[in-house]
C-alpha positions in Angstrom: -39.9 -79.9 -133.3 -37.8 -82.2 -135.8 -38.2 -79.3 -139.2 -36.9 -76.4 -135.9 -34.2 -78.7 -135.0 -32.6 -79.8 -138.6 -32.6 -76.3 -139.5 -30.3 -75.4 -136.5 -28.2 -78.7 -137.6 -28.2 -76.9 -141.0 -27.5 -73.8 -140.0 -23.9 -75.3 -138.3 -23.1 -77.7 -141.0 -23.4 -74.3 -143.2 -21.0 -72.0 -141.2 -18.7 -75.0 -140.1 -20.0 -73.3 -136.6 -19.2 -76.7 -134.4 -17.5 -75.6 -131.4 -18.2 -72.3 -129.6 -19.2 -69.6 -131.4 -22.6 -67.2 -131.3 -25.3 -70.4 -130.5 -23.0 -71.5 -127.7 -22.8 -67.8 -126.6 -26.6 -67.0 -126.9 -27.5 -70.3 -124.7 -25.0 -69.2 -122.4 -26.8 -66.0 -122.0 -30.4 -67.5 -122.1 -30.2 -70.0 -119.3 -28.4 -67.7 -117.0 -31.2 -65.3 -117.3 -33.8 -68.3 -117.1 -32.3 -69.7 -113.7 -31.6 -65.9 -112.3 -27.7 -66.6 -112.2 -25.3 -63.9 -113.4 -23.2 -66.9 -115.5 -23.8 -70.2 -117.5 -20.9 -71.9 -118.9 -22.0 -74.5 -121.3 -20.3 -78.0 -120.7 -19.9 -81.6 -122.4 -22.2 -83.1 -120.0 -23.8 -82.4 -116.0 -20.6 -84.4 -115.0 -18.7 -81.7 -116.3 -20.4 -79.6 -114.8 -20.1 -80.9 -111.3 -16.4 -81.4 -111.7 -15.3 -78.7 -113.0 -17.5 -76.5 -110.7 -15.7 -78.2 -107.5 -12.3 -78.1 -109.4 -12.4 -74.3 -109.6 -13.8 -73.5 -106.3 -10.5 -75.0 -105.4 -11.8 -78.8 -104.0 -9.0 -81.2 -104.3 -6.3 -83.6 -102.7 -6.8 -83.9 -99.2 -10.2 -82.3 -99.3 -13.7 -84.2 -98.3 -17.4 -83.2 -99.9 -20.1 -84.1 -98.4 -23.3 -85.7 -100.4 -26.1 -88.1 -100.1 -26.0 -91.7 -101.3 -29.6 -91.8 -103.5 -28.2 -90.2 -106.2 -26.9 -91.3 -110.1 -23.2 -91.7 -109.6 -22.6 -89.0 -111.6 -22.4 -87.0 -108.3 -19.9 -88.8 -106.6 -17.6 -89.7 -109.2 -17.6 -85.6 -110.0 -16.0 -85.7 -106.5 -13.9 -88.6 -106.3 -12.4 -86.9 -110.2 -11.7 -83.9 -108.1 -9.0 -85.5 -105.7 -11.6 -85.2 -103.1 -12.9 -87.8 -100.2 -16.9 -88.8 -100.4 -18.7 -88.3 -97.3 -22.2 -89.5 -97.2 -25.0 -87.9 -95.0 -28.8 -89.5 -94.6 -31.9 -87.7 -96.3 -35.1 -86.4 -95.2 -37.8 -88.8 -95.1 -40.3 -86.6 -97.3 -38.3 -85.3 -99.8 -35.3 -87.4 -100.2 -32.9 -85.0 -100.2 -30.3 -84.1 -97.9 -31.6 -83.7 -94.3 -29.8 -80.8 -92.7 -30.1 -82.1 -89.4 -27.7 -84.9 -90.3 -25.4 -83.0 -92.4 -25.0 -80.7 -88.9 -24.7 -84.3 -86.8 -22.0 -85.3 -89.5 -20.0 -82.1 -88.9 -20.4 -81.9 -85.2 -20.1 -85.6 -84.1 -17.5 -86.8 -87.3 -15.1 -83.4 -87.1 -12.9 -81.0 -85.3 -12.2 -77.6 -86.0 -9.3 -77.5 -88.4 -6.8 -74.5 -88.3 -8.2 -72.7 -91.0 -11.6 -72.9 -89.0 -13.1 -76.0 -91.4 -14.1 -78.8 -90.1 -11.8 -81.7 -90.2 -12.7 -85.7 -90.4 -11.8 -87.4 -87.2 -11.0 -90.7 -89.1 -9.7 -89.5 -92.2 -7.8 -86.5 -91.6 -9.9 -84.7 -94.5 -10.7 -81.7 -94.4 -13.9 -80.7 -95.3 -14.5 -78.3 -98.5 -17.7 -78.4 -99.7 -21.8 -80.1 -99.6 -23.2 -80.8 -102.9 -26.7 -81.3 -102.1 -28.8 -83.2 -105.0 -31.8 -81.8 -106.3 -33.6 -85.3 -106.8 -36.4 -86.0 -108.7 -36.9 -82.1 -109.3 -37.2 -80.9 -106.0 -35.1 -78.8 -104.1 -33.4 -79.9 -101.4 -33.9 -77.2 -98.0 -31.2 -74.5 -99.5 -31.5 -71.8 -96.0 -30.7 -74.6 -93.8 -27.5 -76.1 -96.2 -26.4 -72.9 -96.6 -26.3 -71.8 -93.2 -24.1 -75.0 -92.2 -22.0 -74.0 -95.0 -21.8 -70.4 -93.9 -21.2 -71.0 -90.4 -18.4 -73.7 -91.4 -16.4 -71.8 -94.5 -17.7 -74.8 -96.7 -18.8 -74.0 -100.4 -21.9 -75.7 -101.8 -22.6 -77.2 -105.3 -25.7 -77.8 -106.3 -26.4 -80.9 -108.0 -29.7 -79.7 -110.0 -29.4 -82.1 -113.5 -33.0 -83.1 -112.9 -33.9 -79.4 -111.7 -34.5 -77.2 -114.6 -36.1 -74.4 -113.2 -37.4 -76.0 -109.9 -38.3 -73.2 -107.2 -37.0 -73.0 -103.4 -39.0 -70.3 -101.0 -35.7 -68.4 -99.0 -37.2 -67.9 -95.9 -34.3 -65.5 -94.9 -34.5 -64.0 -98.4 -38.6 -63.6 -98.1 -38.3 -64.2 -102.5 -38.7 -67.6 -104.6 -35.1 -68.3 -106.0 -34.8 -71.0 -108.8 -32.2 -73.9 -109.0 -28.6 -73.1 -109.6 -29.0 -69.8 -108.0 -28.7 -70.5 -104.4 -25.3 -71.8 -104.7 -21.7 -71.3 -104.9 -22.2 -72.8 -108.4 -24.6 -75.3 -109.6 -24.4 -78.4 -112.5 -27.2 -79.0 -114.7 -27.4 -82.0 -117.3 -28.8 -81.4 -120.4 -29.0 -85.7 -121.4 -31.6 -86.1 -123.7 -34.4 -87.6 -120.6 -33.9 -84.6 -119.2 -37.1 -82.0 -118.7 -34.5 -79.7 -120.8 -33.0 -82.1 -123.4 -30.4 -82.0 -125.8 -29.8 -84.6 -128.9 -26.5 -86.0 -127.6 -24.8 -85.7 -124.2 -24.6 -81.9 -123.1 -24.8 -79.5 -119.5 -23.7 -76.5 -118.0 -22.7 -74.5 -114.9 -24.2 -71.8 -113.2 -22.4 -69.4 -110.8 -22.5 -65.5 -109.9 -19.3 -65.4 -108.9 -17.1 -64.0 -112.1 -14.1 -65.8 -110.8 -15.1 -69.4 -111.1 -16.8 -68.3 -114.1 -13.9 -67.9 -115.8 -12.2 -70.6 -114.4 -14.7 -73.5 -115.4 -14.1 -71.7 -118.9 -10.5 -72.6 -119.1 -10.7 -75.7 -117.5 -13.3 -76.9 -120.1 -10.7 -75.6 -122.8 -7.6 -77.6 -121.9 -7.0 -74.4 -119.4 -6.8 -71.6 -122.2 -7.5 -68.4 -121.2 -6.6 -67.3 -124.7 -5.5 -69.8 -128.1 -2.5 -71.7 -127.2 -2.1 -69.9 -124.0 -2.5 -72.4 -121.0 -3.0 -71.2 -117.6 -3.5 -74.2 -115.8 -4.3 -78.2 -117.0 -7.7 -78.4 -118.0 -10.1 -81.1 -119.9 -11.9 -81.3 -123.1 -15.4 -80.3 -121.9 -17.4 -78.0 -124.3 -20.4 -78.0 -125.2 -21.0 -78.5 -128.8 -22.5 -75.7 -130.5 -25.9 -77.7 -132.4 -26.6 -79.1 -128.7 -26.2 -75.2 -127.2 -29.0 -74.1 -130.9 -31.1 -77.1 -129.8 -31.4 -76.4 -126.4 -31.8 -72.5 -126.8 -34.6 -73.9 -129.2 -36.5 -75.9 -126.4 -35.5 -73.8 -123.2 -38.5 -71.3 -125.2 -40.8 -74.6 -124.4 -39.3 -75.8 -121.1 -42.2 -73.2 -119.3 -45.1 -75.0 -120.7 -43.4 -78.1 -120.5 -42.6 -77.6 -116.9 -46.5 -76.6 -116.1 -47.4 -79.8 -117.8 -45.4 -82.1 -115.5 -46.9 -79.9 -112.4 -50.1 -80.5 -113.8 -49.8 -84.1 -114.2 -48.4 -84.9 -110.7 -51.4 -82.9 -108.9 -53.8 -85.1 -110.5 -51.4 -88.3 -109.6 -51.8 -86.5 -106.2 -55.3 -86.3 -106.1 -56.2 -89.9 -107.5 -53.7 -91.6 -105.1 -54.5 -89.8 -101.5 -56.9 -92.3 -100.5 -54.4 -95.5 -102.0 -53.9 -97.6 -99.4 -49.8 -98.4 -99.1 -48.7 -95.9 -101.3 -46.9 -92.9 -100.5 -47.1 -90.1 -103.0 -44.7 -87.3 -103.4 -44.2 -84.7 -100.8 -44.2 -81.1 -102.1 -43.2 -78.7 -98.9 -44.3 -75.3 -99.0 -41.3 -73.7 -99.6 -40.8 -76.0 -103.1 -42.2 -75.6 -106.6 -41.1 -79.0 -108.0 -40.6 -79.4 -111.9 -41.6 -83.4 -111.3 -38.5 -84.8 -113.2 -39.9 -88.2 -112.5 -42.9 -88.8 -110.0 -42.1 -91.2 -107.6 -44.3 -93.4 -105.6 -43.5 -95.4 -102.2 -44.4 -99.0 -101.9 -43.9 -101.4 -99.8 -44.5 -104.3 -101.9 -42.8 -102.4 -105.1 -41.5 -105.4 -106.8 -44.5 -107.5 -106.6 -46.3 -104.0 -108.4 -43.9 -103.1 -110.8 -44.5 -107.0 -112.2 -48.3 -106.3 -111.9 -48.1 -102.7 -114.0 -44.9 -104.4 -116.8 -47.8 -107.2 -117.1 -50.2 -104.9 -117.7 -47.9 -102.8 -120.0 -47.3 -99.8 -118.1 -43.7 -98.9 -117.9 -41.9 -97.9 -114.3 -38.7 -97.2 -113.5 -36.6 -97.4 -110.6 -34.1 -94.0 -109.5 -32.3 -95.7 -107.9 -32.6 -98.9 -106.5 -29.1 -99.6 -104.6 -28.0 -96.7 -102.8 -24.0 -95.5 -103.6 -22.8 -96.4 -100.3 -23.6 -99.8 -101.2 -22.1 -99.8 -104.5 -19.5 -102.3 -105.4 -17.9 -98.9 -106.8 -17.5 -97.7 -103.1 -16.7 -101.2 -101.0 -13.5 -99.4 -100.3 -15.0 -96.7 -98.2 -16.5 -99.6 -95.7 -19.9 -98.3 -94.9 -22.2 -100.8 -93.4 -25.8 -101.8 -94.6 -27.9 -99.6 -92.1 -25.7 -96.8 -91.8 -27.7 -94.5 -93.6 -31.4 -95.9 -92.7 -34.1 -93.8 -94.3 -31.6 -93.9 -97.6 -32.1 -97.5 -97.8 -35.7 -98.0 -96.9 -36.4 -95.4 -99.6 -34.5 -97.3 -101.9 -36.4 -100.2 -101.1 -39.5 -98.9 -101.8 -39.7 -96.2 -104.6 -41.1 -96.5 -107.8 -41.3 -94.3 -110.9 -44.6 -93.6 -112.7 -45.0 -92.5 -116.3 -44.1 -88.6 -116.1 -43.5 -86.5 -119.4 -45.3 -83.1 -120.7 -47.5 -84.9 -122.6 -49.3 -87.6 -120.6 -53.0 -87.0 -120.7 -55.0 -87.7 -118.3 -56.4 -91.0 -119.6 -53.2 -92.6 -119.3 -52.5 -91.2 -115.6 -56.2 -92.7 -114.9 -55.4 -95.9 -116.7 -51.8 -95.9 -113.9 -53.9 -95.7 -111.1 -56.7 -97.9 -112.0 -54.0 -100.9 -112.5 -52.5 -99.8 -109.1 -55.8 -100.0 -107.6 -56.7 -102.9 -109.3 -52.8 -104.9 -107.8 -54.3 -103.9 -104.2 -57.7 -105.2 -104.4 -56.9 -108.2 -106.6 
């Protein structure tokens, strides 16, 4: 794509059209329509997009979010740069996303009933304003079930889905496939170049169909203008550029084949490894059409194989190997090793294999072979 891309970088350099303006705009309009949302505000980065989506569904001082703890910290520090409380629930064993049978044991063991009906922290005091579930890995986390504990509790949910470009989630109550960003209150997608949709520089966005917050994340990415010079409220510095916004209009036209390529890829991962002894391979429920961000493997003797397979020049990564809870970040918020159990055994365990559109499927046969090769050695 380089001759595609340097003509959009031309094009800007030509009209001085670096901030806003009609690429920013036509982005805007593109990725709404691509993840079935009625808005898209286009942001500096997915951090942006998380904060300024909490900030404007009015999260704050005093308030407490709820998330999970295997996730970049991107998530929480969204939350902590909010004025808001961290409260950390365990995941589901498949999937690794947020179980929503402990996010209902967090609400019903942890809080009261507050007098505006919300759940309040026993310890803390908080009160509980939101659930920012993560999308990780490209999967969608069980939307129905978050958003009936968020229904049945006034709380407003944010989806974190930066590695979730156009992942799929089956709404049993809806009986209809909805895509990431839509299920939401609002949603924050990064746009950093790894990502399945990519810019050349730091980039994201927000997703909403609620005019209101909209508008809101608008002005607070504009130092809080509604119009030049006119400042409603106190906002940040948080736009997206406008060659980032031509560049990723430019590949969101490829993300779809791109997309098939990674689901492609991780079914024959799939079918090589089902008969690997010790290795887990990634679960994929039904109601989920992952986009396979990364593809990521469970072992219980992970360091010993990720030596084997960096010896043997195959690259891995880890995502993410110490949990947030057990951050040095977080020591303040005193949450023992153990706390969140199937968090840390995950974390213990997972292991990222070679994933991108165009691994052919030598290389994903040259992956396994070495695996096989570290078990039977």
């Amino acid at each position: 794509m380089e001759e595609e891309l340097i003509a959009i970088v031309r094009k800007a350099i030509q009209t001085a059209g670096f901030i806003g303006g009609p690429m920013v705009d036509n982005f805007e309009r593109e990725f709404a329509a691509y993840c079935g949302t009625k808005y898209c505000v286009g942001l500096g980065s997915g951090t942006d997009a998380l904060r300024f989506a909490l900030i404007a569904l009015g999260v704050g001082q005093g308030d407490m979010v709820i998330t999970v703890a295997n996730t970049f910290i991107a998530t929480t520090e969204a939350i902590s740069q909010a004025n808001a409380s961290i409260a950390f629930v365990d995941i589901d064993e498949r999937t690794y996303n947020m179980d929503p049978a402990k996010l209902r044991e967090f609400i019903d063991t942890q809080c009261t009933k507050g007098p505006n009906g919300r759940p309040v922290h026993t310890k803390t005091g908080k009160t509980v304003a939101a659930i920012v579930p993560v999308h990780l890995y490209g999967q969608m986390a069980d939307m129905d079930a978050i958003m009936n504990v968020a229904q049945e509790h006034g709380l407003k949910v944010v989806e974190d889905a930066c590695q979730a470009h156009g992942a799929k989630y089956f709404s049993r109550k809806e009986n209809r496939w909805r895509t990431a960003g839509s299920i939401g209150h609002a949603a924050a997608f990064s746009f950093y170049p790894g990502k399945n949709l990519g810019a050349c520089g730091e980039a994201g966005a927000a997703t909403t169909n609620d005019e209101a917050v909209a508008k809101t994340i608008k002005m607070i990415r504009d130092h809080g203008q509604a119009q030049k010079y006119y400042h409603d409220i106190e906002g940040y510095n948080g736009r997206l550029d406008a060659i980032q916004a031509g560049i990723l209009s430019a590949k969101l036209n490829r993300l779809p084949a791109w997309t098939e390529a990674r689901q492609k890829s991780a079914a024959r991962y799939n079918d090589m490894l089902k008969e690997e002894a010790g290795i887990i391979a990634p679960y994929e429920g039904e109601w989920s059409k992952a986009v396979y961000h990364l593809y990521v493997i469970r072992s219980g003797k992970r360091e010993d194989l990720k030596k084997y397979l960096a010896e043997q020049n195959i690259d891995t990564g880890l995502h993410y190997p110490l949990p947030l809870h057990l951050q040095k970040a977080y020591v303040s918020a005193h949450i023992p090793c153990g706390k969140l159990e199937v968090t840390e055994r995950s974390a213990r365990e997972i292991l990222s294999l070679p994933m991108f559109p165009g691994l052919t499927h030598q290389q994903q046969e040259q992956v396994v072979a070495r695996i096989r090769d570290f078990h039977t050695r």
